[in-house]
C-alpha positions as CSV (number, residue, x, y, z in Angstrom):
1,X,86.0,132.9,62.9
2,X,83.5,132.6,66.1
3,X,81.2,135.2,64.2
4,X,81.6,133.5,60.6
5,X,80.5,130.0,62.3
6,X,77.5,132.0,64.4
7,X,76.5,134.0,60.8
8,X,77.3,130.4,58.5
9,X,74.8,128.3,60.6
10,X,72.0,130.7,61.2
11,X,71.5,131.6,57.8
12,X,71.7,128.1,56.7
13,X,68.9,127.3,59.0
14,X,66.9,130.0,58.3
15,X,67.0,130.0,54.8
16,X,65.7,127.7,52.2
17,X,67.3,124.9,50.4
18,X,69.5,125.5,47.7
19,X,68.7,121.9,45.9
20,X,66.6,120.2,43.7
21,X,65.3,117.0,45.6
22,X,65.4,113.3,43.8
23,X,63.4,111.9,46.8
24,X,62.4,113.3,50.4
25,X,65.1,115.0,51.7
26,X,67.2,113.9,49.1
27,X,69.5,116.6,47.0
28,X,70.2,115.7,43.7
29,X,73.7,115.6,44.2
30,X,73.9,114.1,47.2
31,X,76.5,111.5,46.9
32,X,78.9,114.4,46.8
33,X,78.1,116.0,50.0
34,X,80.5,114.4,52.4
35,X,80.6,117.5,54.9
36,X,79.1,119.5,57.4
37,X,79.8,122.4,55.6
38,X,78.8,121.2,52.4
39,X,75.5,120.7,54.1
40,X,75.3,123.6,55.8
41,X,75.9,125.3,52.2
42,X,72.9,123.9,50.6
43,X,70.7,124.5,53.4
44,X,69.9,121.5,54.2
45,X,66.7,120.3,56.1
46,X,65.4,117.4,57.6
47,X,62.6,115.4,56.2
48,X,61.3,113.2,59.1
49,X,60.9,110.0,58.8
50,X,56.9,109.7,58.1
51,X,56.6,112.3,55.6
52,X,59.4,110.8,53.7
53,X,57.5,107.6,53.6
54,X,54.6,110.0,52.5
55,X,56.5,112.0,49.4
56,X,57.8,108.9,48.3
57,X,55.0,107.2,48.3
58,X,53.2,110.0,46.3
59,X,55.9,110.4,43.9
60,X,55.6,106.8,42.8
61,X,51.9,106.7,42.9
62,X,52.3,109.8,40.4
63,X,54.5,107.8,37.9
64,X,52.7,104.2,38.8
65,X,55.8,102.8,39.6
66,X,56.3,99.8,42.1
67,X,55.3,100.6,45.5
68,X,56.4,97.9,47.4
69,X,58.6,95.5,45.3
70,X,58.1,92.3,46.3
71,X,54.8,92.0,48.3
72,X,52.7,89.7,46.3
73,X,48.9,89.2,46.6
74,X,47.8,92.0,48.6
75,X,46.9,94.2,45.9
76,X,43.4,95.0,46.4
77,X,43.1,94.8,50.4
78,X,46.6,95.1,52.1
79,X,48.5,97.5,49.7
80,X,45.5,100.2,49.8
81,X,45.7,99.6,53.3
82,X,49.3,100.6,53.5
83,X,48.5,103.3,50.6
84,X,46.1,105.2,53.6
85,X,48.1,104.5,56.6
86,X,51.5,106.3,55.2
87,X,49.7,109.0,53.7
88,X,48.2,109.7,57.2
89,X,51.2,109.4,59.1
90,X,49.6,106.6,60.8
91,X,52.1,104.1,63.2
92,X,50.5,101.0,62.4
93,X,50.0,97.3,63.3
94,X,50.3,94.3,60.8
95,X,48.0,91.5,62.1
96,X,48.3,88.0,60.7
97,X,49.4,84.2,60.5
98,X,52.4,83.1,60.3
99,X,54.6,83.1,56.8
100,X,52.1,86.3,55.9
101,X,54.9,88.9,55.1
102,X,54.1,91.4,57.7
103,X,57.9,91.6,58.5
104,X,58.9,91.8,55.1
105,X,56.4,94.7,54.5
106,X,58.1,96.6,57.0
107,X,61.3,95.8,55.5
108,X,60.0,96.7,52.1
109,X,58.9,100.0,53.4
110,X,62.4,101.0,54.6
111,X,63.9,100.1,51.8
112,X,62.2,101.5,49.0
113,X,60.1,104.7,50.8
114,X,62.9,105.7,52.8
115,X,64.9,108.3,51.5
116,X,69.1,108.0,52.0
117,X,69.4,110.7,55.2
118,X,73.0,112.7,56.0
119,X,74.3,111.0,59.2
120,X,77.6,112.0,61.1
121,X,80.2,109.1,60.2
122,X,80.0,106.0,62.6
123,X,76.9,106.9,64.7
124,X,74.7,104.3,66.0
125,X,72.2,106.6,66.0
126,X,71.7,108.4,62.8
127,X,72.6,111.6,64.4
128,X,72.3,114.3,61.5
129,X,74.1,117.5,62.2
130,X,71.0,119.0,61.8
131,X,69.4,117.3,64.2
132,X,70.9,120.2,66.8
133,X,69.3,123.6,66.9
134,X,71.4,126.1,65.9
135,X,72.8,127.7,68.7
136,X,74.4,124.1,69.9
137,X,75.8,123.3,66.5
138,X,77.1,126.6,67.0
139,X,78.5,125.8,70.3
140,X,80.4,123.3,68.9
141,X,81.9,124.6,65.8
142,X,83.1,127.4,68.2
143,X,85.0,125.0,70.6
144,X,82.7,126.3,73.8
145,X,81.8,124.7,76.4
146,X,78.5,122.9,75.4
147,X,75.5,122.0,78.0
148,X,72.3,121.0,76.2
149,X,70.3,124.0,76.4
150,X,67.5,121.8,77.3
151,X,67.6,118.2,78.7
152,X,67.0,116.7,75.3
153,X,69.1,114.2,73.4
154,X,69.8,115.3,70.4
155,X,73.0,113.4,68.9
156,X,75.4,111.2,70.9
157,X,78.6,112.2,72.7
158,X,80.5,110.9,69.7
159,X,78.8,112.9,67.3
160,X,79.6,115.9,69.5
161,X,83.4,115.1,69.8
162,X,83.3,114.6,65.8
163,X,82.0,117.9,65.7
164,X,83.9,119.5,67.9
165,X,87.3,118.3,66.2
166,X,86.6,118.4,62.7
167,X,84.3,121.4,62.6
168,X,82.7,122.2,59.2
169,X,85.4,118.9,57.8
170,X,83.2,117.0,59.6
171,X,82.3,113.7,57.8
172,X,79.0,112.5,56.5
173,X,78.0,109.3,55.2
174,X,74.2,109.0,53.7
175,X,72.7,106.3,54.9
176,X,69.9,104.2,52.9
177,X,66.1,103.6,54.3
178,X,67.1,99.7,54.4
179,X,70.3,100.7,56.9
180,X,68.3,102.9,59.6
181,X,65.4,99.4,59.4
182,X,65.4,98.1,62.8
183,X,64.2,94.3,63.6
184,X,63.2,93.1,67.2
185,X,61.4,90.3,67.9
186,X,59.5,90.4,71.0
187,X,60.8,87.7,73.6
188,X,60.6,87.6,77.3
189,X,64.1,88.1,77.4
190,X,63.6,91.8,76.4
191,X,64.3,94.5,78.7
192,X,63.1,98.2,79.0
193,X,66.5,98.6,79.1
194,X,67.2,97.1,75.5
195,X,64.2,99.2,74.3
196,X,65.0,102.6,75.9
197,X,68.9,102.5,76.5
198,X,70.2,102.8,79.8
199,X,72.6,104.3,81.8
200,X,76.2,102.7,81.3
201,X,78.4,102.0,84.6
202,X,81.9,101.0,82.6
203,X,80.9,104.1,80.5
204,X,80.8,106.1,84.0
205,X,83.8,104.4,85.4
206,X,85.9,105.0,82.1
207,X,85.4,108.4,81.0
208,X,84.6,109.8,84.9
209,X,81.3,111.1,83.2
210,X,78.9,112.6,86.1
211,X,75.7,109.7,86.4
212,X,73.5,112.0,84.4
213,X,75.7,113.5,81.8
214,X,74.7,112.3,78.4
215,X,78.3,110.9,78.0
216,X,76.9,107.9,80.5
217,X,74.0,107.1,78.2
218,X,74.1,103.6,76.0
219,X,71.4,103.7,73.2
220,X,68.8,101.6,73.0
221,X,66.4,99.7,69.7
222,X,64.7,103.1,69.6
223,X,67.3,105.5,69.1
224,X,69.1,102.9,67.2
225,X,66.1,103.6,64.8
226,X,66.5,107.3,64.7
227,X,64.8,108.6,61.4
228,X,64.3,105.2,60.3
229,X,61.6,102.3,60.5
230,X,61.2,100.6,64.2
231,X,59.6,97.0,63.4
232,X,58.3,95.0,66.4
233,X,57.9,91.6,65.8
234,X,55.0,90.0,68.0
235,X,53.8,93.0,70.2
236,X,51.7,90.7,72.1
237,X,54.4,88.6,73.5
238,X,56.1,91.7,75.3
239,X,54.6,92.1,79.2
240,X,52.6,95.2,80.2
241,X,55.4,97.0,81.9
242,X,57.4,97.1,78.6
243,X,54.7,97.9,76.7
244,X,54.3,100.9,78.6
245,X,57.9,101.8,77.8
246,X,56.3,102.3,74.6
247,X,53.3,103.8,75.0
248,X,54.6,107.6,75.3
249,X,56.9,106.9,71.8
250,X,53.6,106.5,69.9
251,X,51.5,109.3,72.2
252,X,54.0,112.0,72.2
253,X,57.2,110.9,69.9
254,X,59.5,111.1,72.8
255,X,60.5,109.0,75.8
256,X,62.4,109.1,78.9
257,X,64.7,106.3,80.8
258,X,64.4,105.9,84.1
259,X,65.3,108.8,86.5
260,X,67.6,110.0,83.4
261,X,66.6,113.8,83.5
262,X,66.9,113.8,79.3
263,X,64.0,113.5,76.5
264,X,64.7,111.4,73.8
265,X,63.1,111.8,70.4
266,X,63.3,108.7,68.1
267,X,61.8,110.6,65.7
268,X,61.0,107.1,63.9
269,X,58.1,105.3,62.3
270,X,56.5,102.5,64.6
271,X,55.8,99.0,63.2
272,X,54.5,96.4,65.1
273,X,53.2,92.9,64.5
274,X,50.8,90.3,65.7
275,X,49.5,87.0,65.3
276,X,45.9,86.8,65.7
277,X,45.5,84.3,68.5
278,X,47.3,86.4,70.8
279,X,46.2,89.8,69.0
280,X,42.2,89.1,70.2
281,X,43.5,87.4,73.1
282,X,42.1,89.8,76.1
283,X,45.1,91.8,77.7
284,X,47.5,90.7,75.7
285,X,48.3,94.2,74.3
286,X,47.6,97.1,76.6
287,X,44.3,99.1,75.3
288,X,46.2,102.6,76.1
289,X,48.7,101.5,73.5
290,X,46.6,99.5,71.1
291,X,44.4,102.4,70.7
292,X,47.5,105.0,69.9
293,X,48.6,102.6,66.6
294,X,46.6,104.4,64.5
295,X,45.9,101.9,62.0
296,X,45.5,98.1,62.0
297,X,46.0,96.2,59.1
298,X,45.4,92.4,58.2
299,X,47.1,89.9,56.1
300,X,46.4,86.9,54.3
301,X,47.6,83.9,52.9
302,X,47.9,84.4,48.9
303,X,44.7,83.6,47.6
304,X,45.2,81.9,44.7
305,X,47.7,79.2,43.5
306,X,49.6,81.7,40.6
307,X,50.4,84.2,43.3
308,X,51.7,82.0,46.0
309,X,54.2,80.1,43.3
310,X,55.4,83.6,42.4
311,X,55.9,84.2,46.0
312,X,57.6,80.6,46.7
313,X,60.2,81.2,43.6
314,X,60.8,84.9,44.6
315,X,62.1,83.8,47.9
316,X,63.7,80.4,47.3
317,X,67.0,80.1,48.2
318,X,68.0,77.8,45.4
319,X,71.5,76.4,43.1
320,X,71.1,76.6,39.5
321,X,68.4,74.2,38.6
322,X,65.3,73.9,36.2
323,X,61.7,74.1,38.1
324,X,59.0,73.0,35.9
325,X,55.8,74.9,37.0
326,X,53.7,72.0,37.7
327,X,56.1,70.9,40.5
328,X,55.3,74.3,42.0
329,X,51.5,73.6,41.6
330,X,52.0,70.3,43.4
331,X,54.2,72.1,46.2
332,X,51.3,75.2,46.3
333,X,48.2,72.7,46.3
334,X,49.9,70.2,49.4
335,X,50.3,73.4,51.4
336,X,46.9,75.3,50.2
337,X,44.9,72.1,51.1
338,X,46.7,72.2,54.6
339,X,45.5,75.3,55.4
340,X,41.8,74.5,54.4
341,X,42.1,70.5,55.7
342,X,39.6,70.1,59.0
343,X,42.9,67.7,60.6
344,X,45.0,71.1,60.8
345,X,44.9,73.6,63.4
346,X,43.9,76.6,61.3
347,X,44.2,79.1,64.4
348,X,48.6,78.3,63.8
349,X,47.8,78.5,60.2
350,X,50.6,76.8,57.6
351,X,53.3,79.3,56.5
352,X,54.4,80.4,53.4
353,X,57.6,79.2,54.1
354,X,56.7,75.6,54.0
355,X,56.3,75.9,49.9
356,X,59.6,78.2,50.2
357,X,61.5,75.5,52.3
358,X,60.0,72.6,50.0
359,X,61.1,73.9,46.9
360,X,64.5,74.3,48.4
361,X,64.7,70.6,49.2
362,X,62.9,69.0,46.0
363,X,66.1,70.7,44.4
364,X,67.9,69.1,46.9
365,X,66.6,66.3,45.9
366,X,67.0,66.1,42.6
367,X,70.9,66.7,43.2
368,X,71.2,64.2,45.7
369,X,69.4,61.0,43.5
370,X,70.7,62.3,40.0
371,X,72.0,65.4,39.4
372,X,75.6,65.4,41.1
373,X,75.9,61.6,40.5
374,X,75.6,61.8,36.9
375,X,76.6,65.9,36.5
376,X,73.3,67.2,35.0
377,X,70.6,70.2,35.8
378,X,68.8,70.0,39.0
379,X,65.2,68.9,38.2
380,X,62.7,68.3,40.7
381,X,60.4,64.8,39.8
382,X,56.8,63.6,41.3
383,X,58.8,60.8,42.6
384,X,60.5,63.6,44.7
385,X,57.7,65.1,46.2
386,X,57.7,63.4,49.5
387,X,61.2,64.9,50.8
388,X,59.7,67.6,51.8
389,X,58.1,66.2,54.8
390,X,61.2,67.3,57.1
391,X,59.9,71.0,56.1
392,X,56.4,70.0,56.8
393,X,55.3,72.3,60.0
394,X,51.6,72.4,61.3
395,X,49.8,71.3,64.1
396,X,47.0,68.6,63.7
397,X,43.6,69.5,65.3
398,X,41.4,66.5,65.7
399,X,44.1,63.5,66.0
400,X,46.9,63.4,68.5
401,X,49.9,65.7,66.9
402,X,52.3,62.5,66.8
403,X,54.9,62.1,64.2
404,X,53.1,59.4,62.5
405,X,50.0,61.0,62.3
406,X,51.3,64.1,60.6
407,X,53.2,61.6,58.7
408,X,50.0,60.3,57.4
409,X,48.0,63.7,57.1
410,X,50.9,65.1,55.1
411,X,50.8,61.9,52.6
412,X,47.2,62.6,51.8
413,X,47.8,66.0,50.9
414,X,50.4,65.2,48.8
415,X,48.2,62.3,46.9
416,X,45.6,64.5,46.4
417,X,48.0,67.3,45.4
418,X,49.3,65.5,42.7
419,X,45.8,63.3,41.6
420,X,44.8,67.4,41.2
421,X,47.9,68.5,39.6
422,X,48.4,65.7,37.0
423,X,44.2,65.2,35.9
424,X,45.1,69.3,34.9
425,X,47.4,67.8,31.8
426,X,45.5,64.3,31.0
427,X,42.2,64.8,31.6
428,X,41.1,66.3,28.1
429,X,43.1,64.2,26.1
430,X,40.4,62.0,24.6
431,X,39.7,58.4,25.6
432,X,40.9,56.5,22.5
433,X,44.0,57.6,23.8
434,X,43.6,56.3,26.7
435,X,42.0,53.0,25.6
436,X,44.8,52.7,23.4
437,X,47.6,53.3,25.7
438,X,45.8,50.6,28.4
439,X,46.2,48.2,25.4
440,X,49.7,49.1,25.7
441,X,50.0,48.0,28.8
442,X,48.8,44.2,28.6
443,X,51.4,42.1,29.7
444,X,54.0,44.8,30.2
445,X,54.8,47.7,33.5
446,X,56.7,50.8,33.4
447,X,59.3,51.3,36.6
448,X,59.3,54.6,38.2
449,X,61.8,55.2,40.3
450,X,63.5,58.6,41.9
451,X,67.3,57.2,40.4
452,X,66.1,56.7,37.3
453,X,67.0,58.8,34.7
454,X,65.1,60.1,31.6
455,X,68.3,59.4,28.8
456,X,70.8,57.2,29.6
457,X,72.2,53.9,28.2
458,X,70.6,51.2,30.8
459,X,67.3,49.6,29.7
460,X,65.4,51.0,32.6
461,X,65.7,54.4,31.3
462,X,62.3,55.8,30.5
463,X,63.7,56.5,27.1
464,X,64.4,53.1,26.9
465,X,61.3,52.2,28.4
466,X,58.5,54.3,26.4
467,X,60.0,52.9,23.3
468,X,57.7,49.9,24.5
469,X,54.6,52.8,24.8
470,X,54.1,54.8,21.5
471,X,50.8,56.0,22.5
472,X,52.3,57.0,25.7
473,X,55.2,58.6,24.1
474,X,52.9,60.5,21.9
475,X,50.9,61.9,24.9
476,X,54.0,62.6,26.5
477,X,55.1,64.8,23.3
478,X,51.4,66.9,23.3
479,X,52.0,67.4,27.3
480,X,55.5,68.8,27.0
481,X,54.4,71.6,24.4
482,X,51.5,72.4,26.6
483,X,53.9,72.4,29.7
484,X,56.5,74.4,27.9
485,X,53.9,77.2,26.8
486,X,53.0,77.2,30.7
487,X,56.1,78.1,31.5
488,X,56.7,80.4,29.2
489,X,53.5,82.5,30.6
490,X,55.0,81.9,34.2
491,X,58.0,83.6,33.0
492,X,56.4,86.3,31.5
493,X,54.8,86.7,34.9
494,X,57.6,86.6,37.0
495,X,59.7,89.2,35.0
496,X,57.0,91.7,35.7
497,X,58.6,91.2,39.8
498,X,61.5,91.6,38.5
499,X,62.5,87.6,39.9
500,X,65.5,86.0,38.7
501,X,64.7,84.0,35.9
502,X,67.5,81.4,35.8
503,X,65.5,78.2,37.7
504,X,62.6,79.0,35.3
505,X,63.6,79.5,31.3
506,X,63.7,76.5,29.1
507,X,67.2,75.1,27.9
508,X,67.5,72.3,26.1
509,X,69.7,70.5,28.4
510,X,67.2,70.3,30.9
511,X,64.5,68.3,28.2
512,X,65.2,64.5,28.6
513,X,64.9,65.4,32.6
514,X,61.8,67.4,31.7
515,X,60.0,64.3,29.7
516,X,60.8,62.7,32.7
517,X,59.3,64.8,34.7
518,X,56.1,64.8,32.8
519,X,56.2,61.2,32.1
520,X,55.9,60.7,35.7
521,X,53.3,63.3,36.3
522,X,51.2,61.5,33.3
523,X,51.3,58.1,34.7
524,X,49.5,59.4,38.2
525,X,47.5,60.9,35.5
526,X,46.4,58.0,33.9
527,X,46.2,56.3,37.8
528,X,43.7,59.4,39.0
529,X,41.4,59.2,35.3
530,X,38.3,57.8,35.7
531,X,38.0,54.9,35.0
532,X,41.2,54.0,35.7
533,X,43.5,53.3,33.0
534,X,46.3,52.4,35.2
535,X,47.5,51.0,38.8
536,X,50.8,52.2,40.3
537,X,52.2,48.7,42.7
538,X,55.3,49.9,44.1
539,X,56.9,51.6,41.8
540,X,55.6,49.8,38.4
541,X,52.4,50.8,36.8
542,X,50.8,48.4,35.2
543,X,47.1,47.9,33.2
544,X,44.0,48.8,35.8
């Protein structure tokens, strides 16, 4: 049996694979290799980490399927960026503001360019069997004692154990690109130690391991990220002397811990991040290392309003609901005009997340004043708009950053947002209409109000209330076909993303809330036209 396990391994590894690959790495069949012998019997080799990025990545630019699902807006800069760096092998750092996806393209990466690897059950560190040379996976299959044959860490004590009693029954478990991701954010409460590992006392003390034996040895974020994607969030923010703990991954693609007499390969890809404040600031990330992350590659805020809605519904964490599109052009405008408005500190920037989080609590919203009180769809209003301010995060530049006065910043943005927003539906629509509907108004107002509800059976309803209007009625009518036709294309849009659709198709329980909706938007409308058709006086708007 000694010989058989000494002949069985050496002409796996010397010989080449018996499969047909699916992905990098990946045999065809894969799900139903569970063993070490099975993988022995294929032949199986490694694929590290970077060229599977690499083959994957060619294999879907070959049949122009998605690259990156998910990333939005970076077509023509970022994405070719990307493109080069992973077909160079390059480790590479994402520099941007904040809310620009650099952690999610990381993620993204993982998941979907990552093939699923063969990993000894239960280890924290992705140890494939393979990862051994041959003559120590023979070792162990044979029941001898086993030294490292060189002071190299190749898989943990565990895996050797697993080996060691279960010989070629071993189990494997594949393990997807998304599952060997790993996040740190960079905090001055990071150690070497957390990065590297270290050398475990109550490991010691427990199994009587000698100090140096590889039995005493706790893995760090590095070999945690064995074969995988290592994403460091905020390189700049980590001091000098752990960036140097670094430096020798992305030099040489091995590191040591300490006096630990034991190489370790991560064998991973390197991520980091940066904002660019501290990115340019001098010193803040050491040149040796700087100059060994091969590629550096800069992000942006979306650059036009369609690709940031897409963006802010994708991400959304939001209960069934119905979102009319030009409640996500308001949202997109107040927080596109913040990052362009000479009162906000551009160098902090406005994140993406402050649409996400706004959109989250307009819906909020809209169950809290109507929905749950009278049991019907979710729909964000106008009147709504200005619950967002608790989710409202920048820093003002030229007047003291008080409460009040990015109180007062953020109501701007919004008037203007919606002035902008609603003159996109009334301006064309001729001015006999509007002379006629300001003859409508003599003598009468229209109440707007959050709590109101578009069909109901109290007077105040604006049902009840545009019966008073016909030539505002009408308008309302030739708005709601246009808006529904807008939503329609946004739809069409977001399918091609693959979004969840269900906050953004039409149903016609959601239409007296929708008329609603637009009624509202219509009045500001008529309030933003010049000239003026209409005032707006707390809550009633009346003939200008």
């Amino acid at each position: 049996m000694t010989q058989d396990f000494e002949n069985f391994v050496s002409r796996s590894y010397a010989s080449e694979p018996k499969y047909t690959e699916i992905m990098a790495g990946v045999p065809e069949d894969y799900k139903q290799i569970k063993t070490l012998g099975a993988l022995l019997e294929i032949n199986y080799k490694i694929v590290d980490a970077k060229e599977q990025l690499r083959r994957n990545l060619i294999s879907k630019i070959k049949t122009n399927s998605i690259k990156y699902p998910g990333i939005i807006g970076f077509d023509n800069d970022v994405v070719p960026a990307l493109d080069r760096a992973i077909l160079s092998h390059h480790d590479m750092i994402l520099v941007g503001q904040i809310g620009q996806a650099k952690t999610k393209i990381a993620e993204t990466i993982a998941e979907n360019l990552l093939s699923p690897m063969p990993v000894i059950r239960g280890s924290i560190t992705n140890d494939c069997p393979m990862d051994l040379p041959s003559h120590d996976l023979t070792l162990l299959l044979q029941d001898k004692e086993y030294n490292m044959s060189r002071p190299r860490f190749y898989v943990d004590s565990d895996s050797v154990e697993k080996i060691r009693n279960n010989k070629l029954d071993t189990p494997i478990e594949w393990v997807l690109g998304k599952d060997r991701f790993k996040y740190v954010l960079a905090t001055p409460d990071i150690s070497v130690k957390d990065l590297v590992g270290q050398i475990d006392a109550i490991k010691i003390t427990k199994k009587g391991t000698e100090l140096y034996e590889i039995e005493s040895y706790s893995p760090g974020q590095l070999m945690q990220a064995k074969h995988g994607l290592f994403c460091i969030d905020e390189l700049p923010v980590l001091d000098t002397r752990k960036q140097v703990a670094l430096l020798s991954v992305l030099q040489e693609g091995r590191f040591t811990t300490g006096s630990y007499p034991v190489i370790f390969e991560p064998k991973t890809v390197f991520f980091a991040t940066a904002n660019p404040i501290d990115y340019t600031h001098a010193g803040k990330i050491i040149e040796p290392l700087y100059d060994r992350l091969k590629s550096s590659i800069h992000t942006h805020y979306p650059k036009t309003m369609n690709d940031e809605m897409l963006i802010v519904v994708q991400e959304s964490k939001i209960p069934k609901s119905f979102i009319p599109v030009f409640m996500l052009k308001i949202l997109v405008r107040i927080v596109q005009n913040a990052r362009i408005s000479q009162e906000i500190n551009r160098d902090k920037g406005v994140s993406v997340r402050m649409s996400v989080h706004g959109l989250e609590l307009l819906v909020g919203e809209a169950e809290r004043t109507r929905a749950l009180s009278h049991n019907i769809l979710p729909l964000p209003r106008p009147s709504d708009i200005f619950c967002i301010e608790q989710s409202a995060k920048f820093e003002l530049a030229e007047l003291d950053d008080t409460v009040e006065n990015r109180r007062k910043t953020l109501k701007n943005l919004i008037d203007v947002a919606i002035k902008d927003s609603s003159l996109e539906y009334v301006k064309d629509m001729g001015q006999n209409v509007f002379e006629t509907i300001k003859k409508e108004f003599t003598g009468k107002n229209f109440i707007v109000s959050q709590v109101i509800l578009g069909s109901n059976s109290i007077e105040t309803s604006y049902e009840n209330q545009l019966k008073n209007f016909r030539s505002l009625s009408d308008l309302i009518d030739k708005i709601y076909q246009k808006v529904l036709s807008e939503q329609n294309a946004f739809v069409d849009q977001a399918k091609k993303y693959n979004m969840p659709l269900g906050s953004l198709e039409f149903s016609e329980m959601a239409s007296h809330e929708l008329k609603a909706a637009i009624l509202e938007l219509t009045l500001d409308g008529l309030c933003s036209i010049e000239p003026k058709i209409l005032d707006k006086r707390e809550g009633n708007y009346v003939a200008a």
